[in-house]
N, C-alpha and C positions, 0 to 999 in steps of 0.2 A: 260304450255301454256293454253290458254283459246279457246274454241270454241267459231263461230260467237252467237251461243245460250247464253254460258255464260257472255259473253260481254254485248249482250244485254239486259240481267235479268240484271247485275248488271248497266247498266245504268237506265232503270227503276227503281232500289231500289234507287238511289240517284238523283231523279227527282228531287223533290224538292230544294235539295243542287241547283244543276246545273242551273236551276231556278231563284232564288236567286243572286246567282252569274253574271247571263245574266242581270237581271234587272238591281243589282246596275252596275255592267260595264258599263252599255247604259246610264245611269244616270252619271256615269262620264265623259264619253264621250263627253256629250251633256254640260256638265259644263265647260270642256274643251276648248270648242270651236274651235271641230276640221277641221271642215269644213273651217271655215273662216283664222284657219293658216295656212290650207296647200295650200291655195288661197292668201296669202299675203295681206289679209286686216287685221289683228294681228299679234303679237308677244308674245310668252309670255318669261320675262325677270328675270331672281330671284325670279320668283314665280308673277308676277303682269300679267294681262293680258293688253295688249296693243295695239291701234287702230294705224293704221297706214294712213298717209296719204300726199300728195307731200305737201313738203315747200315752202314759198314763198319767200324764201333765199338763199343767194349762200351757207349755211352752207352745210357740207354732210349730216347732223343729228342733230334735237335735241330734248328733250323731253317736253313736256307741258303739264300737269296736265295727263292724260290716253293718249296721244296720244303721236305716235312718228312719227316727220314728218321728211319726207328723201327729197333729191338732187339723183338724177338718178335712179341708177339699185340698187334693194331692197335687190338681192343679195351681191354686195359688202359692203351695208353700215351694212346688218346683219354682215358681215365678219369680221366687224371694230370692229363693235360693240362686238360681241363673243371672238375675240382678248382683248378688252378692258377688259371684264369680267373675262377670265381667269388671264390676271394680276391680277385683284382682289382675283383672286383663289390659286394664287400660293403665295402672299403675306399673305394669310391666311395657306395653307399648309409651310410654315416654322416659323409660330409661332404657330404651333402645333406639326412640327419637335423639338422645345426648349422644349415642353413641356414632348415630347418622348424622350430625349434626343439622338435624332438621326439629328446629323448635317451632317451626310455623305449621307443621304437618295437623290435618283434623284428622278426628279418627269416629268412626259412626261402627254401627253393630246392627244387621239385618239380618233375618233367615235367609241363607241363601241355599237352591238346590243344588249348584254343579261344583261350587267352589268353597276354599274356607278361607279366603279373602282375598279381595281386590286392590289393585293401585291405580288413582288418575295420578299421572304424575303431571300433569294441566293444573289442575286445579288444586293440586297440594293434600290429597284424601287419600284416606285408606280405609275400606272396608270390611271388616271384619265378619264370619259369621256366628250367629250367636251360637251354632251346636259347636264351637269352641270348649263352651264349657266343658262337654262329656268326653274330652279325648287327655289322655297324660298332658302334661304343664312343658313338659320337652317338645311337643309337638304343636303346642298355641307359640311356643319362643318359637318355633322352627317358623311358624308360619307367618306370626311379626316380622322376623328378618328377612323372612322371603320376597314378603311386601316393600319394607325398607327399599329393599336392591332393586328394585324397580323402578328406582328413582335415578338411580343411574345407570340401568341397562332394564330397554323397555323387554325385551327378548332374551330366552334362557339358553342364551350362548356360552360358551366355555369362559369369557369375564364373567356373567351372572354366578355362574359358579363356583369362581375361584374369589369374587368380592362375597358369598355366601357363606364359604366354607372362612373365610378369613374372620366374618363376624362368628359364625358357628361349626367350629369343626368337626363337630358329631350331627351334622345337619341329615345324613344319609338314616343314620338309625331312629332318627326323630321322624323323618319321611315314614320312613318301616311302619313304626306304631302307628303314623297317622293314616296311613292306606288301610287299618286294621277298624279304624269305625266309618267307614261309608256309609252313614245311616241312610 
């Protein structure tokens, strides 16, 4: 165990690091635009960011060039919409099931805090999380295959990586973008 003394030298030793870290964080943040989504004047949707704003149609939603204009409560047409996107999600996780040759695999979609998807490779599942939707469509594939490979290396050892990079060989720059929305 460390003392309050010891804690604190070694935070002072790695000032710097910590530093560094604060800055680009606040810089992504600020890229992010997260003010303006947690306020519902944005969306961001597979990776685009998006202006939100009322329709002047009975449609529920539709999109036009950055902006996406809604019919009523912002929260059900996000609902539709994230609905909509997962279809897109789960039609892409079973043709990467062919590719794993795992046709038995289920596949479920939960909010999750720490992660953007899990594998029991026990019970043949994969879970997905549903802020999937708002990150680039390279970064939901990156995190399908990631999953995948967990089926056959439970652990992200140097095989986990190299059966990764074999399904996806730009898995690194997918990682990239996807470090970039930790909502």
């Amino acid at each position: 165990t460390f003392s309050r003394n010891q804690a604190v030298s070694h935070l002072y030793k790695q000032k710097d690091w910590i530093e560094r870290v604060v800055r680009k964080n606040a810089v992504s943040i600020a890229n992010m635009q997260i003010q303006d989504v947690f306020s519902g004047r944005k969306v961001w949707l597979f990776g685009t960011l998006f202006n939100i704003a009322p329709s002047a149609t009975s449609e529920s939603y539709y999109f036009s060039g950055n902006t996406l204009y809604i019919t009523g409560s912002l929260e059900r047409v996000l609902n539709q919409i994230r609905n909509t996107l997962c279809e897109q999600i789960t039609a892409e996780f079973y043709r990467c099931a062919e590719l794993f040759h795992k046709s038995d695999v289920r596949l479920t979609f939960r909010k999750m805090r720490s992660r953007w998807g899990s594998c029991n490779a026990k019970t043949g599942k994969i879970t997905l999380n549903t802020l999937l939707v708002h990150v680039p469509w390279e970064a939901v594939r990156y995190v399908i295959i990631h999953e995948f490979a967990h089926f056959a290396y439970s652990n992200h050892g140097k095989g986990f990586y190299q059966l990764l990079e074999k399904f996806y060989p730009n898995y690194k720059a997918a990682l990239m973008e996807l470090k970039k929305f930790a909502f």
